[in-house]
Wavefront OBJ file of the C-alpha trace (Angstrom):
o trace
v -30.461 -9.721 22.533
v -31.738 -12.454 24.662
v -35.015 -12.685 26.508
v -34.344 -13.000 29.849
v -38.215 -12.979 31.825
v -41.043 -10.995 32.407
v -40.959 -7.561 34.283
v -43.495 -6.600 36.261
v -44.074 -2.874 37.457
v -42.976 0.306 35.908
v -39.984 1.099 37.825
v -38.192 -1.763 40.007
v -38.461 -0.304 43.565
v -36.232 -2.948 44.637
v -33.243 -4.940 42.831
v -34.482 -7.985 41.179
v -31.865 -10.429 40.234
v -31.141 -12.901 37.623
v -28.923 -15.747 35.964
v -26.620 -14.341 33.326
v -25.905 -17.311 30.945
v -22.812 -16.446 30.224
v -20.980 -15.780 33.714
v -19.488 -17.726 36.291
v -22.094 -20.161 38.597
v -20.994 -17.046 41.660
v -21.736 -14.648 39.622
v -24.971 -12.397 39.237
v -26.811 -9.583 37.890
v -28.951 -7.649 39.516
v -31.394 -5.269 38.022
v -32.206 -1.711 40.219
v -33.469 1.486 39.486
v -34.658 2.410 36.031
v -32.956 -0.810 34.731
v -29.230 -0.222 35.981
v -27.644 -3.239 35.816
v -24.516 -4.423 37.915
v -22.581 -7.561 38.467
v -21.588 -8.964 41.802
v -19.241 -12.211 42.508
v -15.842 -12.814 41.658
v -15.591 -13.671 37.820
v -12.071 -14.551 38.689
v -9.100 -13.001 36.422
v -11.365 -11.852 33.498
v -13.500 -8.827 33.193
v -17.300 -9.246 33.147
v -18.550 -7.549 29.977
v -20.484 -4.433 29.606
v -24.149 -5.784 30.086
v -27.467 -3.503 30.107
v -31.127 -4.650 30.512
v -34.218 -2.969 28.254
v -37.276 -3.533 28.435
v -39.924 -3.713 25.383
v -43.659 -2.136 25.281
v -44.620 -5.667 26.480
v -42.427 -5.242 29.263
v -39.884 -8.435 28.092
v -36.767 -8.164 29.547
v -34.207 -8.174 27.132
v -29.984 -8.919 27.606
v -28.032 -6.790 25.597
v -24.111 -7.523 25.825
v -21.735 -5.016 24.433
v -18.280 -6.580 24.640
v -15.239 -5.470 23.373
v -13.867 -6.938 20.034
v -10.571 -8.449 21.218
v -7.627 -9.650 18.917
v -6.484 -13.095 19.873
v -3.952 -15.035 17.871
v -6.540 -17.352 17.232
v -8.166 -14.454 15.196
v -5.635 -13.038 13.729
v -4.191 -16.198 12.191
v -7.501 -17.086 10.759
v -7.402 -13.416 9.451
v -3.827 -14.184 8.076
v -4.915 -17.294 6.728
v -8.016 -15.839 4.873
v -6.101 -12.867 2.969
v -3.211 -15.320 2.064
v -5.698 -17.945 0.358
v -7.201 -14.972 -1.724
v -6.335 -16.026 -5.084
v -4.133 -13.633 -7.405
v -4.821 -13.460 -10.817
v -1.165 -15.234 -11.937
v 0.885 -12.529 -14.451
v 1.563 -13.565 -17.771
v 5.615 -14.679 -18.080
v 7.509 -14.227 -21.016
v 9.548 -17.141 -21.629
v 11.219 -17.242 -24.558
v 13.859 -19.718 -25.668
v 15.277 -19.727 -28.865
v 17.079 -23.175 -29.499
v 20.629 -22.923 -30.789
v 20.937 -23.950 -34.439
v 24.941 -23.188 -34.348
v 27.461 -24.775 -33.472
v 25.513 -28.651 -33.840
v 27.046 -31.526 -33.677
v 30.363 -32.183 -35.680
v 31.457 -28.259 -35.930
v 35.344 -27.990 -35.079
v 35.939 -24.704 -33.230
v 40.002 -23.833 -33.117
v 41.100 -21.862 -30.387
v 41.094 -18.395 -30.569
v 39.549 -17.791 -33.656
v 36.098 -15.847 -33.925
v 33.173 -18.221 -34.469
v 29.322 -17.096 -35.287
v 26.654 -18.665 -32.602
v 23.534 -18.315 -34.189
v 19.545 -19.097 -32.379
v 16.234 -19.503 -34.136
v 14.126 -16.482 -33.278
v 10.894 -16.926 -34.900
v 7.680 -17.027 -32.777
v 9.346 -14.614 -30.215
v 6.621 -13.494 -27.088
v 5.629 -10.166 -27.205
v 7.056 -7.986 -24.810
v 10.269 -10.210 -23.906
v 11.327 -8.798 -20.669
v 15.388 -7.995 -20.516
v 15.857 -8.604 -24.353
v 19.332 -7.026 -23.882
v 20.442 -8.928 -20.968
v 21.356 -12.450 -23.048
v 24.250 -14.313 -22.594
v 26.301 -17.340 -23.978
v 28.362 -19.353 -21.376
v 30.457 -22.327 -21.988
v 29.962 -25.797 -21.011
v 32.420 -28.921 -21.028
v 31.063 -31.933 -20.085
v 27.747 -31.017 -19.150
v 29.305 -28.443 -16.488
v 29.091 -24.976 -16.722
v 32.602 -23.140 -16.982
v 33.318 -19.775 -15.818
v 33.434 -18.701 -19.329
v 30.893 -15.785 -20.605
v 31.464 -15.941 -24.769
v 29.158 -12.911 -25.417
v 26.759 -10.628 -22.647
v 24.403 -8.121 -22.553
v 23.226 -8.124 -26.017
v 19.691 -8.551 -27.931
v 18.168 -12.043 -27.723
v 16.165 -11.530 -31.037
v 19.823 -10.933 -33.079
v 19.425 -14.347 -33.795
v 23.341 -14.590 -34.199
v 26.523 -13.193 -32.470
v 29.948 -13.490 -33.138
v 32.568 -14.997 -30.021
v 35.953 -15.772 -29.628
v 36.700 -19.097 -28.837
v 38.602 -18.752 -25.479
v 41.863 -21.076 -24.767
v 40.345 -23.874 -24.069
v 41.849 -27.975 -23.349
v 40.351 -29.936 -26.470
v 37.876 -31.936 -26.468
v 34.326 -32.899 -27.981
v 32.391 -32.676 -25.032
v 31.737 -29.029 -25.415
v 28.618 -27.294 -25.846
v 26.895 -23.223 -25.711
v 23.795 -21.905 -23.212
v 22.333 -19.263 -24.499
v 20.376 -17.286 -21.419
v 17.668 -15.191 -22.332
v 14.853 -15.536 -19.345
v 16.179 -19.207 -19.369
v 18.618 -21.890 -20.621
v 18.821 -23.514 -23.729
v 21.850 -25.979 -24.188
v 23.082 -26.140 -27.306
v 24.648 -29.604 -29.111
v 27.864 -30.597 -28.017
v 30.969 -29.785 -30.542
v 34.660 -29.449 -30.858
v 37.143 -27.186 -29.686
v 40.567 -27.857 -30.843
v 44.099 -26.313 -30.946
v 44.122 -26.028 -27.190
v 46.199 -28.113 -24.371
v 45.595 -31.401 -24.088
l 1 2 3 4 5 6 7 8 9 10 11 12 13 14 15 16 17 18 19 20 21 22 23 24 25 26 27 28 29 30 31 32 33 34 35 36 37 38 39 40 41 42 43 44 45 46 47 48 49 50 51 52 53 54 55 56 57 58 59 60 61 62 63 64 65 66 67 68 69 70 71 72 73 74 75 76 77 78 79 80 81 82 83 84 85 86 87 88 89 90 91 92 93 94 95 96 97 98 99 100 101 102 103 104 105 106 107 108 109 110 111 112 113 114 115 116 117 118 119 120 121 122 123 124 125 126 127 128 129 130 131 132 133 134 135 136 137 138 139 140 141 142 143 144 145 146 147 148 149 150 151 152 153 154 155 156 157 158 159 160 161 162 163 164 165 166 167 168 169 170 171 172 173 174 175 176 177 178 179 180 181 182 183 184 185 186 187 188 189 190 191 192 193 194 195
């Protein structure tokens, strides 16, 4: 509320007008009969707002404004803004990633012959989410191939037995193991295969 003036007399037999601080230099209030309040003067394209007068015991005239709460993008990006900044507690990740202890460097793998990949699984996280969803693919020259070994099985095996696909030879090969991530192996051999 904001004081506007001084009222004098009980009822206001005539209108008595004032400045409203917030409207247009045309604009104006005037105060009538048992304190009804309307505005006169074009306030151009935008609606005055609701406005009453009271008076106190001390009869002090008092400005009340009731105006409507309207949503502006303004407002609503500050809004936006606010709840996106609210921090989230971050969830604990399970990352686990086992390095691969087999094949290491100097192991000959022939073509098509069965061949044991083995992983160190000590200090595993507990839960590990998708345990059974591991893989092995097969790299050759620090690209990945289109060449699953071994999928869908238990990360914490610690070991799984593959065939070794027909592959060109070379010594430039090497295993990923993907649990929740990728751990590259040491390069080795493949041999028996085209040249």
């Amino acid at each position: 509320m904001i004081a506007c003036g001084r009222v004098s007399g009980v009822l206001f037999p005539r209108p008595t007008f004032c400045r409203l601080p917030f409207a247009p230099p045309h604009a104006r209030c005037s105060l009538e009969h048992r304190s009804h309040v309307s505005v006169h003067g074009n306030v151009g394209d935008v609606s005055p707002p609701a406005v009453s007068y009271k008076t106190s015991s001390d009869s002090t005239l008092f400005l009340s404004l009731n105006m409507k709460l309207t949503f502006s993008a303004a407002f609503l990006t500050a809004l936006f803004a606010a709840t996106a900044s609210a921090s989230v507690a971050p969830t604990r990740r399970d990352i686990f990633a086992p390095p691969i202890t087999s094949p290491s460097t100097g192991t000959v793998w022939p073509v098509k012959t069965i061949q044991t990949v083995t992983w160190d699984t000590s200090n595993p996280p507990d839960p590990i989410t998708d345990r059974n969803r591991s893989s092995i693919r097969l790299t050759k020259g620090g690209r990945q191939l289109p060449v699953v070994l071994a999928d869908q099985f238990d990360i914490l095996l610690g070991k799984i037995d593959v065939e070794v696909p027909w592959a060109t030879e070379g010594d430039d090969y090497a295993l990923i193991l993907f649990g929740d991530s990728g751990n590259w192996g040491e390069t080795f051999t493949i041999t028996g295969g085209p040249n």
